[in-house]
VEXBA-220256 format. One record per residue: residue number from 1; residue in three letters; x, y, z of N, C-alpha, C in turn. Coordinates in nm, 4 decimals, always signed. Layout:
N
(NUM 'ALA' (X Y Z) (X Y Z) (X Y Z)) ...
end
This chain:
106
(1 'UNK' (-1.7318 -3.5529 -2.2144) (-1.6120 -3.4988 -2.1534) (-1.6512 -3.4179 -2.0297)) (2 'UNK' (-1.6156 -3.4098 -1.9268) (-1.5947 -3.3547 -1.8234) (-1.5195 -3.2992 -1.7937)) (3 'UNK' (-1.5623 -3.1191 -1.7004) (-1.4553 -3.0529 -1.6966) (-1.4480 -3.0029 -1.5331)) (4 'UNK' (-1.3647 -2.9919 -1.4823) (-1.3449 -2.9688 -1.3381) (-1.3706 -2.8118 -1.3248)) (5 'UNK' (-1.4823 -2.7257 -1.3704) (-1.4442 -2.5550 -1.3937) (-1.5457 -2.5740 -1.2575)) (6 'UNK' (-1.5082 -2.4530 -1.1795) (-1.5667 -2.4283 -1.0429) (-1.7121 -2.3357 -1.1376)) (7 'UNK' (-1.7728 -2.3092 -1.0421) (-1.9141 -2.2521 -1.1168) (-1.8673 -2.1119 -1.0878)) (8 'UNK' (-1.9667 -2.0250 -1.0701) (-1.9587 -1.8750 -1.0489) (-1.9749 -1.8441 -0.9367)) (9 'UNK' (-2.0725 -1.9085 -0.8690) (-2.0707 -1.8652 -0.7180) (-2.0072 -1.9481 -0.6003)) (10 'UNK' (-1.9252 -2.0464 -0.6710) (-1.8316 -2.1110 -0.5945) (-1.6729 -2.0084 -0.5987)) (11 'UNK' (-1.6651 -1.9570 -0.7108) (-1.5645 -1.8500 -0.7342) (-1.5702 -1.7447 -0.6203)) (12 'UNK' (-1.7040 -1.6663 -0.6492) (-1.7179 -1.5842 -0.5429) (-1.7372 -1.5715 -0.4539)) (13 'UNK' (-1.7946 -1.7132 -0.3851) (-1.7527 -1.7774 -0.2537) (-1.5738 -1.7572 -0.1740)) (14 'UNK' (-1.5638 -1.7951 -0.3013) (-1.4106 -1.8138 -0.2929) (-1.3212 -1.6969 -0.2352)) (15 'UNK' (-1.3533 -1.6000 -0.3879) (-1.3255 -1.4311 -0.3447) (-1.3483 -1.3748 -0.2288)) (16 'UNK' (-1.4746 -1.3764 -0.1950) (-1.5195 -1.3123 -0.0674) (-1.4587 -1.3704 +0.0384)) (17 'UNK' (-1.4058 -1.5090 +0.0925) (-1.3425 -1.5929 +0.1377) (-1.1701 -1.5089 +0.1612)) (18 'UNK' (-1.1374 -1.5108 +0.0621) (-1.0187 -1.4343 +0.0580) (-1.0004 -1.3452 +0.0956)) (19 'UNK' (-1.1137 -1.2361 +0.0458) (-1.1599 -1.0734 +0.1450) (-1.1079 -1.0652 +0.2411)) (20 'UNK' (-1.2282 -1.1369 +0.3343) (-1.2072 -1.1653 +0.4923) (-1.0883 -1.2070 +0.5304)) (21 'UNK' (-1.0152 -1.3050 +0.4819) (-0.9178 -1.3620 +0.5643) (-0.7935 -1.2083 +0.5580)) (22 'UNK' (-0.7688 -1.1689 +0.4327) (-0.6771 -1.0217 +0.4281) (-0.7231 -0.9293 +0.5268)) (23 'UNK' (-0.9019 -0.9169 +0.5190) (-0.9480 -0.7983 +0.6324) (-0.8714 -0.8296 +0.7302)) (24 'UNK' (-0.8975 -1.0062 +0.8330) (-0.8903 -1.0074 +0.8914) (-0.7012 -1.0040 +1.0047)) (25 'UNK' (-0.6533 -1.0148 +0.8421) (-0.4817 -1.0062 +0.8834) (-0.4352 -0.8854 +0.8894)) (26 'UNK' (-0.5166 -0.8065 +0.8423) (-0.5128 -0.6514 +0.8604) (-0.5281 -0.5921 +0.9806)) (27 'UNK' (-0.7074 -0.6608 +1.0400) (-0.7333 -0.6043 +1.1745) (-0.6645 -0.7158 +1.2690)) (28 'UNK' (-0.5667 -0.7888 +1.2871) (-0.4786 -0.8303 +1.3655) (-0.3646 -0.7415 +1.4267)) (29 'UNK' (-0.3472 -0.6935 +1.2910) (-0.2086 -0.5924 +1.2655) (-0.2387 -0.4624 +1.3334)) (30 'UNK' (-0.3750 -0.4459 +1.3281) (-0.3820 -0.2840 +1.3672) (-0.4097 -0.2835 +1.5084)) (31 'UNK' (-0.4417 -0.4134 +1.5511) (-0.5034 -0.4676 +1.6871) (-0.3685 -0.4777 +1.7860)) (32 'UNK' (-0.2424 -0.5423 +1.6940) (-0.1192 -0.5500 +1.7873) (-0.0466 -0.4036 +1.7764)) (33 'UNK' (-0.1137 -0.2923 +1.7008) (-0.0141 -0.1661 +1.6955) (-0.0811 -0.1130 +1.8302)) (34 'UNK' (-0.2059 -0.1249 +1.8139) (-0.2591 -0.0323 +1.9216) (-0.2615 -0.1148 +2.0601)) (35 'UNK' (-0.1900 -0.1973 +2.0526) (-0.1581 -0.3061 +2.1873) (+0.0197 -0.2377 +2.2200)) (36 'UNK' (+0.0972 -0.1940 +2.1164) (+0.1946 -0.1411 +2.1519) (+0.1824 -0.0484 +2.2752)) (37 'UNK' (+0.3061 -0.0897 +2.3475) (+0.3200 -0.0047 +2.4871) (+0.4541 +0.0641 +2.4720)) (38 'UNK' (+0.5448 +0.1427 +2.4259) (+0.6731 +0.1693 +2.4621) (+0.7278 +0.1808 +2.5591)) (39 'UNK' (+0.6398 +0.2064 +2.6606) (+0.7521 +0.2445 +2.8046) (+0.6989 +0.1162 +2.8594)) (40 'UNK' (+0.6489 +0.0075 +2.7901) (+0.6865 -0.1694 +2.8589) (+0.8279 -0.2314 +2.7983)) (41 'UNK' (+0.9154 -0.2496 +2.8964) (+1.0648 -0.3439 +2.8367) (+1.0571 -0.4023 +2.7409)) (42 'UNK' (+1.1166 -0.4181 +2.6532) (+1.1202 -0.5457 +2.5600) (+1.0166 -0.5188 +2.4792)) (43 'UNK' (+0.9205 -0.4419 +2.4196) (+0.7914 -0.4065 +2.3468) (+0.8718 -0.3724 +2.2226)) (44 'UNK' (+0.7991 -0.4639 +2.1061) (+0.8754 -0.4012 +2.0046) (+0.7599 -0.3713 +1.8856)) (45 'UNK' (+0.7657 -0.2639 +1.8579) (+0.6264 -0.2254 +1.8088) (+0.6124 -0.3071 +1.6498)) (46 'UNK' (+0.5108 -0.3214 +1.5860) (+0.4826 -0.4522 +1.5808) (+0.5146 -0.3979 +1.3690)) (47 'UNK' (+0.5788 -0.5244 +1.2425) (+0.5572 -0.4139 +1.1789) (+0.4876 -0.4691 +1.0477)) (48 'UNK' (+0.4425 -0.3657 +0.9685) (+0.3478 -0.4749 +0.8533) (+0.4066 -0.5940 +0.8088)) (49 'UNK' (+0.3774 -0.7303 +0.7965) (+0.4074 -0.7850 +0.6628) (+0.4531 -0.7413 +0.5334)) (50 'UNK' (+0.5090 -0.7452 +0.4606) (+0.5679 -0.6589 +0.3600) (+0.4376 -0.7686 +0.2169)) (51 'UNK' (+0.4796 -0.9056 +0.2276) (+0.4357 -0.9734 +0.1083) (+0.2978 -1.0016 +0.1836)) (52 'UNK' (+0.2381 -0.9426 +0.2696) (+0.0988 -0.9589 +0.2666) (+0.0483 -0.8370 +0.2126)) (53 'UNK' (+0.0692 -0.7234 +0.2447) (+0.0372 -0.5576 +0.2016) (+0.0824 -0.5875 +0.0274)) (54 'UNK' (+0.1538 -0.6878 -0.0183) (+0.1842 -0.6722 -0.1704) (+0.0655 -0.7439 -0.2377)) (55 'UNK' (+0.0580 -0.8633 -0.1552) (-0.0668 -0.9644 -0.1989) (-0.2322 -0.8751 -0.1841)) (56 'UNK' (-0.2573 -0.8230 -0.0758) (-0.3353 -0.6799 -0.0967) (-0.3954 -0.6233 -0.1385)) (57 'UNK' (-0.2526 -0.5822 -0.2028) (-0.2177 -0.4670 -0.2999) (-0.2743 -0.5042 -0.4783)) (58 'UNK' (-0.2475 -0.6456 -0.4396) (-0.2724 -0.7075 -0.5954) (-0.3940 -0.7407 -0.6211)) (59 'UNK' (-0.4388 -0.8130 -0.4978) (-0.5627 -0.8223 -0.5111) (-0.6850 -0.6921 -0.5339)) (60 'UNK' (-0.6431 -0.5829 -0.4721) (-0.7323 -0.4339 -0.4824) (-0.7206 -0.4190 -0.6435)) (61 'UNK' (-0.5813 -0.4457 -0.6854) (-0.5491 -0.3756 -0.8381) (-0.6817 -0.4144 -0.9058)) (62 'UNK' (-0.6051 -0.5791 -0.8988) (-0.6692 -0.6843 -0.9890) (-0.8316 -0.6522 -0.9880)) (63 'UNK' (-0.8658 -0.6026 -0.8861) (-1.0558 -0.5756 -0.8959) (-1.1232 -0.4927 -0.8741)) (64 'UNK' (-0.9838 -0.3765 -0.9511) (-0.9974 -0.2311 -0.9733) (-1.0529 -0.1657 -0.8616)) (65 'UNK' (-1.0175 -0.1994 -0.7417) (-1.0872 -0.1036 -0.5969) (-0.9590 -0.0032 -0.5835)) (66 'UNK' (-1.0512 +0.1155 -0.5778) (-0.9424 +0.2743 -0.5683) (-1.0613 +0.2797 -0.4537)) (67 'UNK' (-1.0096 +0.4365 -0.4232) (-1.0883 +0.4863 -0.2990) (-1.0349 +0.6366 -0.3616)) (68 'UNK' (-1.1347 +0.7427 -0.2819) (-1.1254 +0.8990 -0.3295) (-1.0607 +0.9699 -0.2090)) (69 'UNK' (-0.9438 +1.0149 -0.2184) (-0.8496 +1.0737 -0.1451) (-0.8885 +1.1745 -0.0494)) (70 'UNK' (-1.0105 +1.2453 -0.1202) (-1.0700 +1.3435 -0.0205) (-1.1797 +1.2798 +0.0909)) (71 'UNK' (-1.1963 +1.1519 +0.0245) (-1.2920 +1.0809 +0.1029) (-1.2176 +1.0060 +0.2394)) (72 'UNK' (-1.0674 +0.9828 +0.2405) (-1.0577 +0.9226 +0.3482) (-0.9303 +0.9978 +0.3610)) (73 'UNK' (-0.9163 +1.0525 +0.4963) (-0.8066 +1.1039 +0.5667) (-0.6826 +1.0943 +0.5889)) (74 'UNK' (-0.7086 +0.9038 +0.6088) (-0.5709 +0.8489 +0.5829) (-0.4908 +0.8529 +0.4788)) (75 'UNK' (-0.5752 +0.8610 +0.3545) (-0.5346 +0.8369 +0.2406) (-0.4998 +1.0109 +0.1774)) (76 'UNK' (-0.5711 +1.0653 +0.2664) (-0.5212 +1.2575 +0.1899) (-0.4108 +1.2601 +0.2570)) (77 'UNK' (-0.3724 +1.2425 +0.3926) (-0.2208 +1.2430 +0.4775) (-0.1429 +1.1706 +0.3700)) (78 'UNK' (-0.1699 +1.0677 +0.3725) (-0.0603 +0.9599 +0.2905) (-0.0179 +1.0551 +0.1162)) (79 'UNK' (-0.1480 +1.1186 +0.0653) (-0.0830 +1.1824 -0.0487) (-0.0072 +1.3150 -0.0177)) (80 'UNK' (-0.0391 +1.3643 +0.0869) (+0.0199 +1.5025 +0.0956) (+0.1600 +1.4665 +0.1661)) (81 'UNK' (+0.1777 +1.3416 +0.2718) (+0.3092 +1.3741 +0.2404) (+0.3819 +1.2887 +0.0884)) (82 'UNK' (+0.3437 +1.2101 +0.0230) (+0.4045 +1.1995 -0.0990) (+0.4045 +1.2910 -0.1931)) (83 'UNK' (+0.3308 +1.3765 -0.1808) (+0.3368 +1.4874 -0.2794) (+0.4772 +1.5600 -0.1972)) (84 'UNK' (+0.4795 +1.5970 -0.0527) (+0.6125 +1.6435 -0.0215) (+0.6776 +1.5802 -0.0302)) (85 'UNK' (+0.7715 +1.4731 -0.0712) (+0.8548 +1.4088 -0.1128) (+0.8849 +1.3918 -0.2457)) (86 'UNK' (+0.8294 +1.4069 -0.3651) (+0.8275 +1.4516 -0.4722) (+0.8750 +1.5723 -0.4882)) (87 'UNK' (+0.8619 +1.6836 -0.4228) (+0.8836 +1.8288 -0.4203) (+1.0014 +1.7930 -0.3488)) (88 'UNK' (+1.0488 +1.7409 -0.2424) (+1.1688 +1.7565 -0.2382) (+1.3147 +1.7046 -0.3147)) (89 'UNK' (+1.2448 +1.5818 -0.4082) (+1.3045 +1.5424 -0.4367) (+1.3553 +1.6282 -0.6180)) (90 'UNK' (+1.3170 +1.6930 -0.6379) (+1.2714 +1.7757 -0.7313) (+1.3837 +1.8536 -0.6964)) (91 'UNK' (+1.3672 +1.9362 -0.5823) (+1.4658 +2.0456 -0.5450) (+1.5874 +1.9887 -0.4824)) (92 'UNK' (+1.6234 +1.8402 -0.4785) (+1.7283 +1.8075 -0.4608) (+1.8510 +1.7727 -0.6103)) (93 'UNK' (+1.7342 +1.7511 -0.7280) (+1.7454 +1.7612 -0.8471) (+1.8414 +1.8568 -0.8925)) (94 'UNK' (+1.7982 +1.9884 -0.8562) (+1.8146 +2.1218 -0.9208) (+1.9250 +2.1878 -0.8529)) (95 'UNK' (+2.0509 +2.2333 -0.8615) (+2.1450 +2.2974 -0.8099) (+2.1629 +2.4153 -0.8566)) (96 'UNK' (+2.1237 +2.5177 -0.7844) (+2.1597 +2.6201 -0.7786) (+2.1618 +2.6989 -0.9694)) (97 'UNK' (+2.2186 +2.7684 -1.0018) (+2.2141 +2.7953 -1.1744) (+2.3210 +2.7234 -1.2262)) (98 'UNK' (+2.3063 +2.5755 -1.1449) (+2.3859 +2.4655 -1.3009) (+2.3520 +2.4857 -1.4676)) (99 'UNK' (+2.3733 +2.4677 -1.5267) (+2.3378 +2.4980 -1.6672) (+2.3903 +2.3543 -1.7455)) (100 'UNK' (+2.3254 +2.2236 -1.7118) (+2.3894 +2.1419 -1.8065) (+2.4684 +2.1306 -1.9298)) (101 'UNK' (+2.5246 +2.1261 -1.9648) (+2.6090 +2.0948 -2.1113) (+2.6121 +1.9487 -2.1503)) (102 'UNK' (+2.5392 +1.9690 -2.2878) (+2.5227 +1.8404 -2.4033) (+2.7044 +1.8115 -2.4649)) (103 'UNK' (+2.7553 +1.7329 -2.4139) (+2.9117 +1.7245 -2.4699) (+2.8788 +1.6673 -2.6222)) (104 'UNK' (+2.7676 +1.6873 -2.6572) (+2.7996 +1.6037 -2.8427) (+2.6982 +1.7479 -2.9349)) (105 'UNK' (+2.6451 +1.8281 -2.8338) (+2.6204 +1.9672 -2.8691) (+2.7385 +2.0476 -3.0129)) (106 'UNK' (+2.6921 +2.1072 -3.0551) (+2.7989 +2.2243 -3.1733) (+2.8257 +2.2988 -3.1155)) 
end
Protein backbone atom coordinates (compact mmCIF):
# COMPACT_ATOMS: atom_id res chain seq x y z
CA UNK A 1 0.00 0.00 0.00
CA UNK A 2 1.13 3.35 -0.69
CA UNK A 3 0.66 6.47 0.95
CA UNK A 4 0.94 10.03 -0.47
CA UNK A 5 2.23 11.56 3.33
CA UNK A 6 4.72 14.48 2.49
CA UNK A 7 7.95 13.68 4.65
CA UNK A 8 9.10 16.13 7.40
CA UNK A 9 11.26 18.29 5.71
CA UNK A 10 9.11 18.70 2.79
CA UNK A 11 6.50 20.02 5.50
CA UNK A 12 8.93 22.41 6.73
CA UNK A 13 9.96 23.40 3.54
CA UNK A 14 6.59 24.10 3.18
CA UNK A 15 6.13 26.12 6.54
CA UNK A 16 9.03 28.20 6.12
CA UNK A 17 7.68 28.81 2.50
CA UNK A 18 4.61 30.22 3.99
CA UNK A 19 6.70 32.38 6.58
CA UNK A 20 8.18 34.33 3.90
CA UNK A 21 5.46 34.80 1.64
CA UNK A 22 3.21 36.50 5.00
CA UNK A 23 6.72 38.33 5.91
CA UNK A 24 6.77 39.33 2.68
CA UNK A 25 2.93 40.70 2.40
CA UNK A 26 3.62 42.39 5.47
CA UNK A 27 6.79 44.25 4.27
CA UNK A 28 4.74 45.33 1.12
CA UNK A 29 2.21 46.84 3.41
CA UNK A 30 4.58 48.71 5.51
CA UNK A 31 6.53 49.69 2.30
CA UNK A 32 3.17 51.33 0.74
CA UNK A 33 2.40 53.13 4.32
CA UNK A 34 5.62 54.72 4.35
CA UNK A 35 5.20 55.57 0.52
CA UNK A 36 2.01 57.45 1.78
CA UNK A 37 2.14 61.17 0.90
CA UNK A 38 -1.00 63.18 2.18
CA UNK A 39 -0.50 66.46 0.79
CA UNK A 40 -0.26 64.35 -2.86
CA UNK A 41 -4.09 64.54 -4.48
CA UNK A 42 -5.80 61.52 -4.63
CA UNK A 43 -3.26 59.53 -2.00
CA UNK A 44 -5.18 57.27 -0.10
CA UNK A 45 -3.28 55.90 2.66
CA UNK A 46 -3.00 52.42 2.20
CA UNK A 47 -4.99 49.85 4.72
CA UNK A 48 -4.20 46.32 6.23
CA UNK A 49 -5.81 43.38 4.71
CA UNK A 50 -8.15 42.35 7.32
CA UNK A 51 -8.18 38.24 6.27
CA UNK A 52 -4.49 38.34 5.77
CA UNK A 53 -3.59 39.86 9.49
CA UNK A 54 -6.36 36.93 10.52
CA UNK A 55 -4.50 34.21 8.49
CA UNK A 56 -1.27 35.62 10.48
CA UNK A 57 -2.77 35.68 13.28
CA UNK A 58 -3.56 31.92 13.01
CA UNK A 59 -0.73 30.91 11.84
CA UNK A 60 1.47 32.69 15.01
CA UNK A 61 -1.35 30.97 17.34
CA UNK A 62 -1.14 27.69 15.76
CA UNK A 63 2.92 27.65 16.45
CA UNK A 64 2.58 29.18 19.67
CA UNK A 65 4.84 32.41 18.67
CA UNK A 66 4.09 35.23 21.49
CA UNK A 67 6.64 37.93 21.83
CA UNK A 68 7.43 39.86 25.43
CA UNK A 69 5.71 43.18 25.59
CA UNK A 70 8.54 44.85 27.29
CA UNK A 71 10.68 43.55 24.62
CA UNK A 72 9.10 45.34 21.74
CA UNK A 73 7.73 48.88 21.79
CA UNK A 74 5.24 48.41 19.40
CA UNK A 75 3.74 45.88 21.20
CA UNK A 76 4.01 47.88 24.93
CA UNK A 77 2.15 51.02 22.94
CA UNK A 78 -0.35 48.60 21.53
CA UNK A 79 -0.98 47.19 25.29
CA UNK A 80 -1.03 50.42 27.02
CA UNK A 81 -3.41 51.81 24.91
CA UNK A 82 -5.67 48.61 25.31
CA UNK A 83 -5.25 48.61 28.75
CA UNK A 84 -6.76 52.39 28.34
CA UNK A 85 -9.64 51.24 26.73
CA UNK A 86 -10.52 48.67 29.13
CA UNK A 87 -10.37 51.35 31.89
CA UNK A 88 -12.52 53.32 30.03
CA UNK A 89 -14.74 51.11 29.27
CA UNK A 90 -15.10 50.06 32.88
CA UNK A 91 -15.93 53.65 33.88
CA UNK A 92 -18.42 53.88 31.23
CA UNK A 93 -19.93 50.77 33.02
CA UNK A 94 -20.34 52.45 36.34
CA UNK A 95 -22.81 55.42 36.88
CA UNK A 96 -22.42 57.50 39.34
CA UNK A 97 -24.01 55.67 42.96
CA UNK A 98 -26.48 53.48 40.82
CA UNK A 99 -27.21 50.73 43.20
CA UNK A 100 -28.63 47.89 41.01
CA UNK A 101 -31.76 46.09 42.16
CA UNK A 102 -32.27 42.17 41.79
CA UNK A 103 -36.28 42.39 40.89
CA UNK A 104 -36.64 38.51 42.09
CA UNK A 105 -34.57 39.70 45.38
CA UNK A 106 -36.90 39.45 49.06
Amino acid sequence: MTTNAATESVLGELHNKIAKVMTKALDNFEAAQDAYDPLQEGSILPEPNASLLSVITKFLNENKITCAADESEAVSELEARLAGKRTGRRARRQVGNVVHMDPFAE
